[in-house]
C-alpha positions as CSV (number, residue, x, y, z in Angstrom):
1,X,61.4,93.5,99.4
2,X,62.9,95.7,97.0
3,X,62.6,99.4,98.1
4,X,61.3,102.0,95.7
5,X,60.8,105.8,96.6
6,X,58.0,106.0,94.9
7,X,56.2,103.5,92.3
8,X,55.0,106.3,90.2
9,X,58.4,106.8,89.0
10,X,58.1,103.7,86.9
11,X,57.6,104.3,83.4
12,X,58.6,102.4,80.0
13,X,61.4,104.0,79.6
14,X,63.2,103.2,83.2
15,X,62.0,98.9,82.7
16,X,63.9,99.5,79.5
17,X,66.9,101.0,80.7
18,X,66.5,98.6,83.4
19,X,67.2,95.6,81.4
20,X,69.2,97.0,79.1
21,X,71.9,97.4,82.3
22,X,70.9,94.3,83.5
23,X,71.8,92.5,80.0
24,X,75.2,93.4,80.4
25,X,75.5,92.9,84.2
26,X,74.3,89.2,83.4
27,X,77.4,89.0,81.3
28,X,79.3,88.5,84.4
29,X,82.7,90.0,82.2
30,X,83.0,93.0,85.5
31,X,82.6,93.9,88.7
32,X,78.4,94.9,88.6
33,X,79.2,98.6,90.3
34,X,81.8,99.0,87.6
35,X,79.3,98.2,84.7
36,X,76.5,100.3,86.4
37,X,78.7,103.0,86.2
38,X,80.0,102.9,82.3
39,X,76.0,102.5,81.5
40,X,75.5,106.1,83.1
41,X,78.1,107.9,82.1
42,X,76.5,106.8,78.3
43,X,72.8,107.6,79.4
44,X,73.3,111.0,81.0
45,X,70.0,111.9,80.7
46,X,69.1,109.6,83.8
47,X,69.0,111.3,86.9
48,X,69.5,110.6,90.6
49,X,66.1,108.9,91.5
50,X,65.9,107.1,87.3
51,X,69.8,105.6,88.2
52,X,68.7,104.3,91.7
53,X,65.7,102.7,90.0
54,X,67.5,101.7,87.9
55,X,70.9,100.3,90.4
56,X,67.9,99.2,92.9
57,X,66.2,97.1,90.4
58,X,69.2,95.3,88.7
59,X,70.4,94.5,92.6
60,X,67.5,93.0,92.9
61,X,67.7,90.8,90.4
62,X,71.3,90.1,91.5
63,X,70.1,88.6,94.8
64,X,67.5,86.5,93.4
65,X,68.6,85.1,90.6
66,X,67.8,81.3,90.9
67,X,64.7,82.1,92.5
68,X,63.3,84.5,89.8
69,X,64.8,82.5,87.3
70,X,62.7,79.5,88.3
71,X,59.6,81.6,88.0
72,X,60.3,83.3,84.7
73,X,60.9,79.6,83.0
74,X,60.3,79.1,80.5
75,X,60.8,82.6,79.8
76,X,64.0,83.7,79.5
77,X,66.1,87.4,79.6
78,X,66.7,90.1,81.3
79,X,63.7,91.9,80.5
80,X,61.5,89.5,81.6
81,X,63.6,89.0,85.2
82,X,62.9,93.1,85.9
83,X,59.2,92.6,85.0
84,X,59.5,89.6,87.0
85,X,61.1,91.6,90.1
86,X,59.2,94.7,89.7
87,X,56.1,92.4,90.8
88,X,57.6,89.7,93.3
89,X,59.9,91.9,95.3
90,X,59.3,95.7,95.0
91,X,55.7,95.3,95.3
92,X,54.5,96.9,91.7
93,X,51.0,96.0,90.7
94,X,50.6,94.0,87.7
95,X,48.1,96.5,86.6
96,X,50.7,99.5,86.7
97,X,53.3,97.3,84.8
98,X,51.0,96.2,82.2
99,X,50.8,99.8,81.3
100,X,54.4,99.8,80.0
101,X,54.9,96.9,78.4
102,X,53.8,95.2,75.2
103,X,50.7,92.9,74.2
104,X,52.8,89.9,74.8
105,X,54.0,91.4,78.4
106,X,50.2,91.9,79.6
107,X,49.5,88.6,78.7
108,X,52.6,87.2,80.2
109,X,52.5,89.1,83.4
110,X,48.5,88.3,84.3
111,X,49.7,84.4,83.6
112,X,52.8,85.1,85.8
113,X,51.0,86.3,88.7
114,X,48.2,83.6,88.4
115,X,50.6,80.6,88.6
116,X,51.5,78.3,91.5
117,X,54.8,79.1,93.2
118,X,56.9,76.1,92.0
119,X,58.9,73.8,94.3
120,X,62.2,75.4,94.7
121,X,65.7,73.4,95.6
122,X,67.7,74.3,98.8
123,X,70.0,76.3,96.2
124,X,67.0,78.4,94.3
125,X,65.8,78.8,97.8
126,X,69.0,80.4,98.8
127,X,69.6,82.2,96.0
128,X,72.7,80.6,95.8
129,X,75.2,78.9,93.0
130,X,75.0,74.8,93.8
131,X,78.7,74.8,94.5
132,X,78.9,77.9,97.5
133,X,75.6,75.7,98.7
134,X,77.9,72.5,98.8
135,X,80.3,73.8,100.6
136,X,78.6,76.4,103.0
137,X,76.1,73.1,104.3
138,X,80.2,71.3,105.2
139,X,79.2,73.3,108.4
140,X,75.4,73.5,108.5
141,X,72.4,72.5,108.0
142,X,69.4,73.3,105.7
143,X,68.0,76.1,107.7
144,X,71.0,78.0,109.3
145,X,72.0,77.8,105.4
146,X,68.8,79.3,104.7
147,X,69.1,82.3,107.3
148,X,72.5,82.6,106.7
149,X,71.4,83.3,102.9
150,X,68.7,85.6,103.8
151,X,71.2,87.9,105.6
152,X,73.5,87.9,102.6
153,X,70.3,88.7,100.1
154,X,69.5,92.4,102.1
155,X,70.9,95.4,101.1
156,X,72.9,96.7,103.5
157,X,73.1,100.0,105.1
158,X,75.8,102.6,105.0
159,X,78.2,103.0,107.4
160,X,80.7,105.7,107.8
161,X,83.7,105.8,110.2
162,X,84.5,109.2,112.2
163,X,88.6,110.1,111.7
164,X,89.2,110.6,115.2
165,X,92.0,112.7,114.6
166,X,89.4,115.6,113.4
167,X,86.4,114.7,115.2
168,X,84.3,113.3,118.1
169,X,81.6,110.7,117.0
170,X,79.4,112.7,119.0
171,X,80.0,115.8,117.1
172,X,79.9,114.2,113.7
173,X,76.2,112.6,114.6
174,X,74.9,116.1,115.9
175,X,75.9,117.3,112.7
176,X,74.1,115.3,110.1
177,X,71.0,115.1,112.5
178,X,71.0,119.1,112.5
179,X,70.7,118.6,109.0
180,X,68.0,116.4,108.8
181,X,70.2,113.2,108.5
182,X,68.8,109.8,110.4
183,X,71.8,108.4,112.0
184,X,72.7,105.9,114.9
185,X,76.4,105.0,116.5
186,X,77.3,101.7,115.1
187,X,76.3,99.1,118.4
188,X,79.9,97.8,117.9
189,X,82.9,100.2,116.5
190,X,83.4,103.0,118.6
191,X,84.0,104.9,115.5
192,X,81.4,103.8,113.4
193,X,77.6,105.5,112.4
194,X,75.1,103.9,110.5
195,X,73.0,106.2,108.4
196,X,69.4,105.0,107.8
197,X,69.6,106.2,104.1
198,X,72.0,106.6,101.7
199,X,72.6,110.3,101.1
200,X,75.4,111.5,98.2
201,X,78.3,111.6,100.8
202,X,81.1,112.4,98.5
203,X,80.4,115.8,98.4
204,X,79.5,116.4,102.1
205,X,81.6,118.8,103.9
206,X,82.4,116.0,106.3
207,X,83.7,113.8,103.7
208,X,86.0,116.7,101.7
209,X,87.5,117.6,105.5
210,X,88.4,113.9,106.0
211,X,86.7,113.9,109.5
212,X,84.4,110.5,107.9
213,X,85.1,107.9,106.0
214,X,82.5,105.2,104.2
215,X,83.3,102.0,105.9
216,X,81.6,98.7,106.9
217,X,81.7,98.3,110.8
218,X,83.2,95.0,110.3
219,X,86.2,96.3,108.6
220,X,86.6,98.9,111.4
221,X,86.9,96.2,113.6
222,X,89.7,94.6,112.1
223,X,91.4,98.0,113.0
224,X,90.9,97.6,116.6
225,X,91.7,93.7,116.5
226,X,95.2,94.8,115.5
227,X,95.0,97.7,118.2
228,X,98.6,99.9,117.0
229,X,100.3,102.3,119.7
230,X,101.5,105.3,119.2
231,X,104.9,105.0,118.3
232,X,104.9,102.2,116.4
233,X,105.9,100.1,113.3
234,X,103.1,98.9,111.5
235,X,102.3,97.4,108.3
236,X,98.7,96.8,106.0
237,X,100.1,94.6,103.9
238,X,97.5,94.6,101.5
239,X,96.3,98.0,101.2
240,X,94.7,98.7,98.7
241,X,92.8,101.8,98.5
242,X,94.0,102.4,101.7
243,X,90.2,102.2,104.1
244,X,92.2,100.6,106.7
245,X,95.3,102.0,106.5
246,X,93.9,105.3,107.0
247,X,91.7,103.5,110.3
248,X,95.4,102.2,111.6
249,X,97.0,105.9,111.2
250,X,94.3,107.3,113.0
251,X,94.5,104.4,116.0
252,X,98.3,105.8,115.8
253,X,97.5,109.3,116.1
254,X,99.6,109.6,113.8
255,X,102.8,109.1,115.2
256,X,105.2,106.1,114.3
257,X,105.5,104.6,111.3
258,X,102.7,103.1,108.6
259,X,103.8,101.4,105.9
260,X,100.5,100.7,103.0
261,X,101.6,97.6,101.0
262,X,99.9,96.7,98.0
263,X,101.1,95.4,94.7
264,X,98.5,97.6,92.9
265,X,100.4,101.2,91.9
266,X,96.4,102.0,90.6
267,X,95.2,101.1,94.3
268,X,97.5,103.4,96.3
269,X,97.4,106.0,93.9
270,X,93.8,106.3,95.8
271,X,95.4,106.6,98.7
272,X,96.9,109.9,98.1
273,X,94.0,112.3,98.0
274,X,92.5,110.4,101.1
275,X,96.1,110.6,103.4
276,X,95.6,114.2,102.4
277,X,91.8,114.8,103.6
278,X,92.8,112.7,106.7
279,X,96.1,114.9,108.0
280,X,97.9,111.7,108.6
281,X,101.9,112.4,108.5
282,X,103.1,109.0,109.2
283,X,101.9,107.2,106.3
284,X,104.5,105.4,103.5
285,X,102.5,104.1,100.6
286,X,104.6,101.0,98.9
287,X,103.9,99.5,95.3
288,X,105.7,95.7,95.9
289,X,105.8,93.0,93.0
290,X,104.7,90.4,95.8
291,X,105.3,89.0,99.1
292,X,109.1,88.5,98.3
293,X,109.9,91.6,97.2
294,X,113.3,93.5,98.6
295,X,111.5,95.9,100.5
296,X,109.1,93.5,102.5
297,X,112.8,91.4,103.1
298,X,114.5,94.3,104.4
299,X,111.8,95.0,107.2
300,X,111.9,91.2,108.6
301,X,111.5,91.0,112.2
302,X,111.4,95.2,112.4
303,X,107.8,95.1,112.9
304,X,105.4,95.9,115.8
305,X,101.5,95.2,114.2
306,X,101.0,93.4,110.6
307,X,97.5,93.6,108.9
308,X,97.0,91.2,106.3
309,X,93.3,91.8,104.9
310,X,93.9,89.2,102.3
311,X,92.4,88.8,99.0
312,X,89.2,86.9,98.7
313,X,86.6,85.5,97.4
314,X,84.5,88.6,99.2
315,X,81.9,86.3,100.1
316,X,80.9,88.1,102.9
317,X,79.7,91.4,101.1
318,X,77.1,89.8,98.7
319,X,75.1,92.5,100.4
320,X,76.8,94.8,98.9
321,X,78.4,93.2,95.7
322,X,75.6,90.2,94.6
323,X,77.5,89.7,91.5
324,X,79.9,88.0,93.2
325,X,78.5,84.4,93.7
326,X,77.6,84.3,90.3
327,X,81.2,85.5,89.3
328,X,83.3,83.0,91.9
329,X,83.6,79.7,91.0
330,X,85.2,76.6,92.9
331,X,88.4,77.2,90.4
332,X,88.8,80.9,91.5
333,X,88.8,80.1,95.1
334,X,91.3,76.9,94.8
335,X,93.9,80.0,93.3
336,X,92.9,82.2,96.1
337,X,93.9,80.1,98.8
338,X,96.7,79.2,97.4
339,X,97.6,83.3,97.6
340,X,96.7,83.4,100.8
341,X,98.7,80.7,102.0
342,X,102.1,82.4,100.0
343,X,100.9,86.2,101.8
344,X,100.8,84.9,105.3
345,X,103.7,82.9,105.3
346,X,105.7,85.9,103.6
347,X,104.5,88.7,105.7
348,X,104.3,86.9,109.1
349,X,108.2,87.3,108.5
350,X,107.9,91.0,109.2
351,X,106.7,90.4,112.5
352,X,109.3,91.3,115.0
353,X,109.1,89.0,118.2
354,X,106.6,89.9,120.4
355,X,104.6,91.4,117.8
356,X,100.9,90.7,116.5
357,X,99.6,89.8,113.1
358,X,95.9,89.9,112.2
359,X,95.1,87.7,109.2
360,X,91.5,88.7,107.5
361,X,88.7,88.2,105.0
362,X,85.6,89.3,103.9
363,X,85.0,85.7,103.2
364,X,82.3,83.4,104.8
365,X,84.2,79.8,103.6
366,X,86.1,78.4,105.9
367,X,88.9,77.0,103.5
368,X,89.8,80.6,103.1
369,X,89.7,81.0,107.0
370,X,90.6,79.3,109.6
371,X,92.1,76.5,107.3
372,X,94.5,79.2,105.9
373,X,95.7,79.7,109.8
374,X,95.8,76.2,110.8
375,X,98.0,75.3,108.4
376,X,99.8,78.2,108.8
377,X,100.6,77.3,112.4
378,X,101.1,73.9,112.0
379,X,103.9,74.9,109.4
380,X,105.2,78.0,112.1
381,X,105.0,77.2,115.9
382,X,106.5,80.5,116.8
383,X,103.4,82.0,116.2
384,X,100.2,81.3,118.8
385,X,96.6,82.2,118.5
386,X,95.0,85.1,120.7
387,X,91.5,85.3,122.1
388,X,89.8,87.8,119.2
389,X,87.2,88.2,121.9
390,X,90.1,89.0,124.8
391,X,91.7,91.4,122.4
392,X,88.6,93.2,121.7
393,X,87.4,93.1,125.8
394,X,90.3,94.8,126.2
395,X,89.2,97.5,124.5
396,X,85.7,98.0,126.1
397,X,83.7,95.5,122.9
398,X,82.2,92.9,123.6
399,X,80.2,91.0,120.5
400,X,78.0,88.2,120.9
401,X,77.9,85.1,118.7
402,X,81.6,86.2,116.8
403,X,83.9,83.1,117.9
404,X,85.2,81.3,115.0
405,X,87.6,78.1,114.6
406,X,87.6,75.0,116.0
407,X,89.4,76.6,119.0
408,X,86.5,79.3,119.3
409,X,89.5,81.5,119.7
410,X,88.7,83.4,116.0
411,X,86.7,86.2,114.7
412,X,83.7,86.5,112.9
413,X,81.0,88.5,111.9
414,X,77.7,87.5,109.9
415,X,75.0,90.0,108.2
416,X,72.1,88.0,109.6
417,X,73.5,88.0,113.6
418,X,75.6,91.2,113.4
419,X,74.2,93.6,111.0
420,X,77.5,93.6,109.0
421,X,79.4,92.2,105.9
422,X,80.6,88.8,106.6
423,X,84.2,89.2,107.9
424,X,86.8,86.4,109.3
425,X,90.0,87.4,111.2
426,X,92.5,85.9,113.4
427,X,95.0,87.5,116.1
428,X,98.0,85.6,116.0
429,X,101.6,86.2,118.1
430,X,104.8,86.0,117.3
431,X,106.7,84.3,120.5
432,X,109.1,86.5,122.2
């Protein structure tokens, strides 16, 4: 159920702006956090509560798009979905709606809510495109599709991850509860606390100091998959904004050598300000044109720990980013396995021998998986798998249900079993 503060903050005005975002999300032509932002910067009027309304509602919709679109027909638009939400999944009386809406509306809405639920396919159920449902049931059947889906279709909850190199997670936890902030330690990351609402962080103290950071669990995991020492030569060789990176450095304690990777000169630019909060030292930010570039060449077989967290379909974060099934297509993933393929192959030849390299997703189809790594090891037999679950024993973790592959010896994490985005990796060794 969608989650309103309070339903009394519903007026014409917010259905109105409402649609009028979601019109433009439904365009598909951006990411959906992107567009939500360009529509308040132009309607600064709104404030805090009217924008979460407003985000809340058009998430909503998001999710459950097949499904509400099913019960709309044969009404169509994006008015009619919010109307249609506001009722079936935030709990809003049709009586409180019909005082906001037009003639037609009332009419429309006392038919709505008087008609027969119609017979839904395994897709509309799902709220799912046909094609993800085609190839997610390659591995399942119609109900572990179904709870799968249901996992994907929550919002998810905010997690933050403490920079140990500032703070204890004990300390950071006393802190926001002292201030009237509901928190828990995440039941996996050592680092990680989950906050049971989503307060304005990026003004916190705590976030301007760089002792937290906003990150998933999952993705804090990938961190300790890799496991750097102190010391060392590492390399996130796709860095992007630099979340991980700034995990690794802080596994490092700051010593060695970090190298951020990304062909993005935009991405890493982000980086800066956040290497500065952090008081890493050992960090070397690197705009390359690709996997072949000079400076990945130079650094063959130099390197102690290689983190590939490839680029997806991002599958595994429809919690977080719904657009995204609607947005993918079976075209769009063909040419992103065919990157992925190309970035392992050309940074596993960083990997000195002896080393480790941790290839990862935040994708919940296998092609982009463990097929990438199969064929990937078929093609280089001086590489072998490691136990994800070993590696992470080590380390004190132990996660039920996360074994992935045909040879169980993978990693992954689900929303529905875990409480996480969906996340894939594998721990692979370079032979000495």
């Amino acid at each position: 159920m969608l989650r309103t503060e309070s339903s009394t903050r519903i007026n014409a005005a917010l259905i109105a702006h409402a649609a009028n975002a979601l019109t433009r999300l439904l365009e598909f032509a951006q990411p959906a956090d992107a567009v939500l932002s360009a529509y308040f910067r132009e309607q600064r009027q709104l404030g805090g509560r009217e924008r979460g309304f407003v985000a809340e509602t058009c998430y909503a919709v998001l999710r459950h798009k097949r499904s509400l679109e099913r019960l709309v027909e044969p009404a169509q638009g994006a008015r009619r979905l919010i109307l249609a939400a506001l009722l079936r999944l935030s709990g809003v009386a049709q009586r409180q709606l019909s005082e906001y809406v037009s003639a037609d509306e009332k009419e429309w809405l006392l038919a709505f809510k008087a008609r027969l639920e119609p017979e839904l396919s395994l897709a509309e159920q799902a709220d799912l495109p046909d094609w993800l449902v085609e190839k997610l049931m390659q591995r399942r059947d119609a109900t572990q599709l179904l709870v799968l889906a249901r996992g994907l279709n929550q919002s998810a909850a905010l997690d933050i991850r403490v920079n140990s190199l500032k703070a204890k997670r004990e300390e950071v936890m006393a802190q926001f509860a002292a201030e009237g902030i509901a928190v828990e330690a995440c039941p996996f990351s050592p680092l990680g606390i989950r906050l049971k609402t989503k307060p304005a962080l990026q003004k916190h103290p705590l976030y301007l100091s760089g002792t937290i950071e906003v990150q998933d669990e999952g993705s804090q995991l990938l961190g300790v998959l890799l496991a750097p020492k102190r010391g060392e030569m590492v390399v996130d060789f796709c860095a992007g904004a630099g979340g991980k990176t700034l995990l690794l450095g802080a596994l490092m304690r700051s010593t060695g050598r970090l190298y951020a990777f990304d062909v993005s000169a935009k991405r890493l630019a982000k980086l800066k300000p956040r290497v500065a909060r952090s008081g890493l030292s050992n960090m070397h930010p690197v705009c390359i044109e690709g996997e072949n570039d000079s400076r990945v060449k130079r650094l063959a077989g130099k390197i102690d720990r290689v983190l590939i967290d490839a680029p997806c379909s991002g599958l595994g974060t429809l919690r977080r980013n719904p657009d995204l099934k609607w947005r993918q297509t079976p075209q769009s993933i063909a040419e992103l396995t065919l990157k992925q393929q190309h970035i392992l192959a050309g940074a596993a030849r960083l990997v000195k021998p002896g080393g480790r390299l941790v290839y990862a997703t935040c994708s919940i189809l296998s092609e982009e998986n463990e097929t990438i790594v199969d064929g990937f090891l078929d093609a280089h037999p001086e590489f072998q798998r490691l136990s994800a679950s070993a590696v992470l024993a080590q380390q004190g973790i132990s996660i039920a249900d996360c074994a992935a592959g045909g040879s169980g010896q993978d990693f992954r994490l689900l929303p529905h079993r875990h409480g996480t985005d969906g996340f894939y990796a594998a721990v692979l060794e370079r032979a000495k």
